[in-house]
BADRENDO-935610 format. One record per residue (C-alpha): x, y, z; residue in one letter. Coordinates in steps of 0.05 Angstrom, whole numbers, padded with zeros to 5 digits, always signed. Example, Ala and Ser with C-alpha at 12.3 -4.5 7.8 and 13.67 -1.06 7.14 Angstrom:
+00246-00090+00156A;+00273-00021+00143S;
! end
This chain:
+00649+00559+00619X;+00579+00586+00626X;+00572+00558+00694X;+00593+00489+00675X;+00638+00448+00722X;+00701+00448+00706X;+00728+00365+00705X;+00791+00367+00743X;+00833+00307+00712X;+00903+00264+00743X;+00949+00253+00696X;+00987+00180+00719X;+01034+00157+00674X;+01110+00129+00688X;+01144+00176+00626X;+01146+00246+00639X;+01147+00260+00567X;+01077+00231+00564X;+01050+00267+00623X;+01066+00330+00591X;+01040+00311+00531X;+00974+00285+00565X;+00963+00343+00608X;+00974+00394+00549X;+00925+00363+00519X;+00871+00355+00559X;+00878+00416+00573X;+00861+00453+00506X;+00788+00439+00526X;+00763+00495+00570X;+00714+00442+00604X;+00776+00400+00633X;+00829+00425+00685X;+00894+00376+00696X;+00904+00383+00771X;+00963+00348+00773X;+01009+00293+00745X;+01034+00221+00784X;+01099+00187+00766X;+01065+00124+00788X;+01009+00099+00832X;+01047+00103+00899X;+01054+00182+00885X;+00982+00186+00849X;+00956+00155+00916X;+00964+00214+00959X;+00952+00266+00907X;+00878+00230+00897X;+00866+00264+00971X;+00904+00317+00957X;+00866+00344+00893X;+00810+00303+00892X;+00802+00295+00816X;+00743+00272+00775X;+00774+00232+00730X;+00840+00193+00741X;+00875+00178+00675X;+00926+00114+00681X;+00971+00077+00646X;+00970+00014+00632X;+01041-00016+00643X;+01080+00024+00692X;+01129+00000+00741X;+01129-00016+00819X;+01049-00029+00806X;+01013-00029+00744X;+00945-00004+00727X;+00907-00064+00747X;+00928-00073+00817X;+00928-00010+00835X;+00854+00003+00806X;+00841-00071+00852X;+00869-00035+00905X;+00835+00039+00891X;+00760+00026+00873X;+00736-00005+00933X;+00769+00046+00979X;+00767+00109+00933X;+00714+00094+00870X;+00740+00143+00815X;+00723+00145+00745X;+00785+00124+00713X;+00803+00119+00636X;+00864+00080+00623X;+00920+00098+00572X;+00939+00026+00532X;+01003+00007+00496X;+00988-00030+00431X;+01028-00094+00461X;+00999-00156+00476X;+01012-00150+00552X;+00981-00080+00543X;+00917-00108+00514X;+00921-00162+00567X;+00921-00113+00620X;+00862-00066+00595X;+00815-00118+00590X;+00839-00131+00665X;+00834-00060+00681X;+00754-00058+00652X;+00736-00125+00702X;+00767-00073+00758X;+00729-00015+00748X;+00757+00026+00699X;+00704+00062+00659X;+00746+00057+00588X;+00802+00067+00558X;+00843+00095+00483X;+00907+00059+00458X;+00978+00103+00442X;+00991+00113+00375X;+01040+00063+00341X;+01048+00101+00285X;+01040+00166+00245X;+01056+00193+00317X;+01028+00262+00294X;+00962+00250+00268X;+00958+00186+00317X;+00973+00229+00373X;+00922+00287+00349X;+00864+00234+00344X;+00877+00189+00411X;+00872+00260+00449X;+00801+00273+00420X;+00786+00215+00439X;+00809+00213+00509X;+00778+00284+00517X;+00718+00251+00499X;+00722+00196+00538X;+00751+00242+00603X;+00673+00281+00600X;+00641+00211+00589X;+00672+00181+00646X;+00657+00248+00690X;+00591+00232+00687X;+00594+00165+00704X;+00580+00143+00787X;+00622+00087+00803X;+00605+00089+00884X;+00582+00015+00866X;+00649-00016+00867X;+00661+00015+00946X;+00670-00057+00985X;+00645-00100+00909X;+00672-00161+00919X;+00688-00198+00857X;+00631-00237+00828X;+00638-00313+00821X;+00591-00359+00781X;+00559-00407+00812X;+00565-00474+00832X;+00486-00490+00812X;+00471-00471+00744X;+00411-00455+00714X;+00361-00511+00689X;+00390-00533+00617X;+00366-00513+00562X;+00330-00560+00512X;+00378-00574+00454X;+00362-00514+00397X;+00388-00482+00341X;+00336-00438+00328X;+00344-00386+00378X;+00396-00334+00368X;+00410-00280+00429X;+00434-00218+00396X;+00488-00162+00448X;+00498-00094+00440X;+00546-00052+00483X;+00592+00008+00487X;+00618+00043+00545X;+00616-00003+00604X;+00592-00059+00566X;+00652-00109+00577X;+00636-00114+00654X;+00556-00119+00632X;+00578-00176+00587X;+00623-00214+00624X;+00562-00210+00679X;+00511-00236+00636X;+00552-00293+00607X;+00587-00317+00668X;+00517-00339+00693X;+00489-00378+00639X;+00495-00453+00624X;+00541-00492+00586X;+00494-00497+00537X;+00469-00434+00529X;+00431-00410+00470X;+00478-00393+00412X;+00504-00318+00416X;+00527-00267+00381X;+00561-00203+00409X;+00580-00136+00389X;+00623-00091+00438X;+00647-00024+00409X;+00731-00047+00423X;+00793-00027+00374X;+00820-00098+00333X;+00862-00137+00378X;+00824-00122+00437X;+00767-00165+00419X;+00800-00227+00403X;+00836-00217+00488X;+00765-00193+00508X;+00737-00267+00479X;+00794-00301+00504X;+00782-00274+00569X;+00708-00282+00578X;+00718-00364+00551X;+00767-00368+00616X;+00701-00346+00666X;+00648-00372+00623X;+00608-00443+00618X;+00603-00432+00543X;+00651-00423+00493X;+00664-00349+00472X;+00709-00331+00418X;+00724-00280+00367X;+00678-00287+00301X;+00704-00307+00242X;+00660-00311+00174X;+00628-00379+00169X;+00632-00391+00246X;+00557-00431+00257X;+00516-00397+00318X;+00496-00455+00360X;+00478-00467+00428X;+00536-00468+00482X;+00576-00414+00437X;+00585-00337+00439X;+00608-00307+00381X;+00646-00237+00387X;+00650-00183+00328X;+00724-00171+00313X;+00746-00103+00322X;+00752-00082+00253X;+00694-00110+00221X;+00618-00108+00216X;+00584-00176+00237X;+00521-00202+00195X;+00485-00255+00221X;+00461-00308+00152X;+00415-00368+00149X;+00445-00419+00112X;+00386-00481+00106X;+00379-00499+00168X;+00431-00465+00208X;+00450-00394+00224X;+00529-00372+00212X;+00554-00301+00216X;+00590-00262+00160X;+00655-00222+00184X;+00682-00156+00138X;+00710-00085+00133X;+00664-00031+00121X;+00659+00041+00133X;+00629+00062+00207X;+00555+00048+00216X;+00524+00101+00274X;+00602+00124+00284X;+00629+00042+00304X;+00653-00017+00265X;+00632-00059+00289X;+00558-00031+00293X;+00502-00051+00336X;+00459-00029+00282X;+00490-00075+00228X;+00488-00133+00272X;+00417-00124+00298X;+00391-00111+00234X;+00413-00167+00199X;+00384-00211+00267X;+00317-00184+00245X;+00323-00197+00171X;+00349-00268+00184X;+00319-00293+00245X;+00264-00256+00262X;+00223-00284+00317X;+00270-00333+00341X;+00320-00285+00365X;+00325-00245+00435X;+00356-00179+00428X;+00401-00142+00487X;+00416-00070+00490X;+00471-00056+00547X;+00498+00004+00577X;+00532+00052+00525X;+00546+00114+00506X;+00507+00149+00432X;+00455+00106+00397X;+00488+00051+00353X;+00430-00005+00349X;+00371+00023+00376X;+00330+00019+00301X;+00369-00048+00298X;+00333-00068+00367X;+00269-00037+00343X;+00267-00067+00279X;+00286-00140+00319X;+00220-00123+00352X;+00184-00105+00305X;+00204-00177+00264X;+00182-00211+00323X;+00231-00227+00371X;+00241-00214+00445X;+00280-00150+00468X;+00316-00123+00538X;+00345-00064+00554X;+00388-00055+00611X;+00361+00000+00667X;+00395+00061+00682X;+00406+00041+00757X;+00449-00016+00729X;+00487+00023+00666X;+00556+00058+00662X;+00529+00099+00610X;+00450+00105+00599X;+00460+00121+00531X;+00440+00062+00481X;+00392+00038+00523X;+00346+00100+00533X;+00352+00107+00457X;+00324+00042+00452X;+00271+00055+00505X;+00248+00114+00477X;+00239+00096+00413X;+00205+00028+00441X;+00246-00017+00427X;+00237-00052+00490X;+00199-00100+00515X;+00226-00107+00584X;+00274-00062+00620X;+00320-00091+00661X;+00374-00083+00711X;+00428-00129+00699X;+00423-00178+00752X;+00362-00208+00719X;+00380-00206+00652X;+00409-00272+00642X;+00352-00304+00668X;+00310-00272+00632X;+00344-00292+00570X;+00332-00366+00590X;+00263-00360+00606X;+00250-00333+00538X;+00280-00379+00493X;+00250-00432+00525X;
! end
């Protein structure tokens, strides 16, 4: 290993046929050591002191306790970096997006089909996403109490079209969302969104964020107008293109090969932002992993229009931002407690 620290990984998963297959293959990478397997979180409990992993990795739907509550019950006692393991059901999508709002650092989805080449890919992905999440420091959620928005909102806004507030995020980025939006007013400028998720998972991540938002958030759909007091999602198949049609702005939803390694891209969306708003537009960089929309961001800049990138105190994964940083890109770095009010002071 030249050196390197080896990540030592727990396997938790209610099938032993998929613990085996798990820990085989995490463990073709020399950099990552399986330490042990759980039945379920009661068991996975005591081997957490026992072998004090790195990285837990947990499925979603097991019985006795799923995923969720036991990460509720885990992160504020025993922060770990944990990447969950997702069925393709709709209860499984459900309780991933849940899982994210506890702590969990990401996750990759079982194959439904093709098992064999399915099965090849989500295991390069989850050895990916097992070194990702080693890096990651989580001692933040030790004693977090759930954030709530509050009862005094900010100052409304003047009633706008004209201002567009363009997201980016990847790893960690549902949490940095779901932070940013909670806070803001009803009617909030008009927003559009792009979070590097799998389809399906998009459309519960909007679903979810419209529950514990003032605005309404949804999953984009071509045609759907960007106005104020709406946040529009990318679906997670597609490239999102923002247009101005006359006098309004409406965003353009379709297929197309990955841009920077994601479709939905960053890139794509913040490009288009800078072609067709240009100085009426905020741009956001969140935490992420790689560099998907840090021209985009730049070129946003460059066209006129505010830009924030989140700090690496606040980020998961310091990844997308820095690239934007260093490339300047950004006007103000911030952590992501001020954010959101920065975003209202600047499309005032």
């Amino acid at each position: 290993m030249n050196g390197k620290k080896v990540i030592r990984v727990l396997v938790v998963d209610d099938s032993a046929l998929v613990r085996k297959v798990l820990a085989a293959g995490l463990d073709m990478d020399p950099g990552i050591k399986v330490v042990g397997t759980a039945s379920d979180p009661f068991v996975a409990r005591d081997m957490i002191v026992r072998k004090m992993p790195n990285v837990l990795t947990l499925d979603v739907e097991m019985p006795r306790m799923d995923g969720v509550d036991f990460l509720r019950k885990l992160m504020p006692q025993f922060p770990l970096p944990v990447v969950m393991v997702s069925a393709l059901t709709q209860r499984g999508k459900q309780i991933t997006i849940e899982a994210l709002e506890a702590g969990a650092v990401d996750f990759v989805t079982k194959p439904s089909s093709n098992l064999e080449e399915g099965l090849n890919a989500m295991m390069q992905e989850l050895r990916t996403k097992v070194k990702i999440a080693s890096m990651v420091n989580v001692s933040h959620w030790k004693s977090r109490k759930p954030a709530m928005r509050p009862k005094n909102k900010p100052r409304a806004l003047a009633e706008s079209t004209d201002k567009v507030v363009a997201v980016g995020a990847s790893t960690g980025g549902t949490e940095a969302i779901r932070e940013v939006l909670s806070y803001m007013p009803a009617n909030m400028p008009g927003t559009v969104v792009v979070q590097h998720m799998p389809p399906g998972f998009t459309r519960m991540f909007a679903e979810r964020l419209n529950q514990q938002c003032a605005a309404i958030v949804k999953e984009a759909e071509s045609g759907d107008r960007i106005m104020p007091g709406r946040v529009l999602i990318a679906p997670g198949d597609k490239h999102m293109r923002v247009k101005r049609r006359g006098g309004i702005y409406e965003v353009v939803c379709e297929p197309g090969l990955p841009v920077m390694g994601h479709c939905p891209s960053v890139e794509v969306m913040m490009q288009s932002v800078a072609a067709e708003v240009g100085a009426n537009a905020v741009g956001v960089m969140l935490t992420g992993m790689g560099r998907d929309g840090c021209t985009g961001l730049l070129a946003m800049r460059q066209a006129g229009a505010s830009t924030i990138v989140q700090d690496e105190s606040t980020c998961v994964v310091f990844g997308m931002p820095k690239e934007a940083r260093d490339i300047g890109a950004a006007q103000r770095v911030l952590p992501l407690s001020q954010i959101g009010t920065s975003i209202l002071r600047l499309v005032k």
